[in-house]
N, C-alpha and C positions, 0 to 999 in steps of 0.2 A: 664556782662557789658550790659547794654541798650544802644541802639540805634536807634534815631528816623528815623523815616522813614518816605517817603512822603507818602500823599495818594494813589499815583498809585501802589507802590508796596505793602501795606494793601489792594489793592481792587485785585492787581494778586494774592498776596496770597489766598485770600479767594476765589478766582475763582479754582484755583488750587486744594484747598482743598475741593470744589463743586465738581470739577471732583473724584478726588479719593473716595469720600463717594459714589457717582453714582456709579462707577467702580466695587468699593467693594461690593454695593448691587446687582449688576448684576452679579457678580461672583459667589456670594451666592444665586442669585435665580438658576443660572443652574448647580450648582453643589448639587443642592436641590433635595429630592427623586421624587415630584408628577415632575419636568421637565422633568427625565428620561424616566419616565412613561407614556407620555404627549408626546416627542419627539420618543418613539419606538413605540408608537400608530400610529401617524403621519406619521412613515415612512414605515411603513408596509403596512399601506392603501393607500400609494402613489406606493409601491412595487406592491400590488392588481390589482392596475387601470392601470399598467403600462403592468401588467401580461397578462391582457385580451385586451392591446390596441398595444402590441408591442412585445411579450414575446412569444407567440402562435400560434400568425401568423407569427411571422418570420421564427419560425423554421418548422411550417408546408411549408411554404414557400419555403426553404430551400430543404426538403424532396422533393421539387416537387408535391407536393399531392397536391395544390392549389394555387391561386395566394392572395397577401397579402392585397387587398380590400374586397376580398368577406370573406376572414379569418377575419378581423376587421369586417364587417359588420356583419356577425355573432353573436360574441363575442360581440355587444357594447349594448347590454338589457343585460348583466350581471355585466357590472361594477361596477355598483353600490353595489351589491352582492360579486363582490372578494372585494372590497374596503373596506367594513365591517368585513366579515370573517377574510381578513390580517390583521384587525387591533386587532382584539380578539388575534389572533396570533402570533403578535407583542407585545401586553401587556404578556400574559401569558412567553413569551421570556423573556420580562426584569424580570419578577419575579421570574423564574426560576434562570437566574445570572449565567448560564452554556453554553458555547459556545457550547458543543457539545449536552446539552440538548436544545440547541436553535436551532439548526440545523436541530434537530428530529422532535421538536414539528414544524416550520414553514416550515420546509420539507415534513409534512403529509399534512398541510393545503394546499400548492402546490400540491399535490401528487391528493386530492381531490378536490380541487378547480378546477384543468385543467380538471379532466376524467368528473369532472360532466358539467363544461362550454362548454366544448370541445363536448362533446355526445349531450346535447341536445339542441346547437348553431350552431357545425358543422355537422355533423356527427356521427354515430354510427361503420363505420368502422374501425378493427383494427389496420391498420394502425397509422390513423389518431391520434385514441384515444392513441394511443401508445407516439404516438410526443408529443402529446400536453399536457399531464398525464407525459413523462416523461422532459419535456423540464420544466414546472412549479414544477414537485420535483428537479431539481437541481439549479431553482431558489431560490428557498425558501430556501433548504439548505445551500445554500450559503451566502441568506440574514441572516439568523437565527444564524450563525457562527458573522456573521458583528456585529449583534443589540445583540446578546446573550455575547459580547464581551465586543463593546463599549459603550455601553448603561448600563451593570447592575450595582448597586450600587458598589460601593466600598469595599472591606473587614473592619468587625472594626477592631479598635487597642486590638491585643491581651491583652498589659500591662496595659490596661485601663478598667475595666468592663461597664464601666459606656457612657464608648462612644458607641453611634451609628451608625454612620459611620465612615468610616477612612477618609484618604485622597485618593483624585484624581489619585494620580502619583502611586499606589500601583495597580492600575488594570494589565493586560497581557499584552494589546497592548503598555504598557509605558518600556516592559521590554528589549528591543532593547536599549533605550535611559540610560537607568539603566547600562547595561553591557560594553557600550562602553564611 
């Protein structure tokens, strides 16, 4: 059965259905591969700047071995430096698509990032290098678990040869929501 309508609810519908088609393509751009790859770049190299601006001097800090101006001041001609490196380390993360190989691989670039920031910014003391080499590997590890997590692609559908990715809801961190 038809039924006429006035023009206002022909113009909400069609506003409506502007929105769901926006919606649906914004869905589908970030559940898209280059956004993964694009967003664990992004956030490893905000991980980096954050490593060398708050990450190093805290915990040297911390230790007592220095106060946490001259630890940043130090550190701040290499940002730009962990920024880049974490972000290599952060791609290489999503395409590995293993939390505990994400862990490894952004756990070394920590592990190196600090001893070499840390030795020829602050110091060359064991101490030091100690803090600062070991406070950046268990940054990294921990970020590299996070972005090696929720970041990598999706598994395909087994029963399907033909698909290349699966769906969203099949990654680990959804498997809490799945059980209960």
């Amino acid at each position: 059965m038809n039924a006429a309508t006035t023009a206002l609810e022909n113009r909400q519908n069609m506003i409506l259905k502007m929105f769901r088609t926006f919606n649906a393509g914004i869905v589908r751009f970030v559940m898209g591969i280059r956004f993964r790859a694009v967003g664990a770049t992004m956030l490893a190299s905000f991980a980096g700047l954050s490593l060398t601006t708050n990450v190093i001097p805290s915990a040297i800090s911390m230790m007592g071995l220095m106060d946490t101006f001259s630890a940043r001041w130090g550190l701040g001609g290499f940002a730009v430096y962990s920024m880049m490196s974490w972000a290599v380390g952060g791609w290489a993360v999503q395409k590995t698509g293993d939390k505990r190989m994400g862990a490894i691989v952004l756990g070394l670039v920590g592990l190196t990032t600090g001893l070499l920031f840390t030795g020829f910014g602050i110091s060359t003391e064991m101490n030091i290098l100690l803090t600062g080499g070991g406070a950046a590997l268990l940054y990294g590890a921990i970020g590299g678990l996070i972005i090696g997590d929720a970041l990598r692609d999706p598994p395909a559908d087994p029963n399907d040869p033909y698909a290349k990715i699966g769906r969203i809801g099949d990654l680990g961190m959804f498997n809490y929501f799945k059980n209960n």
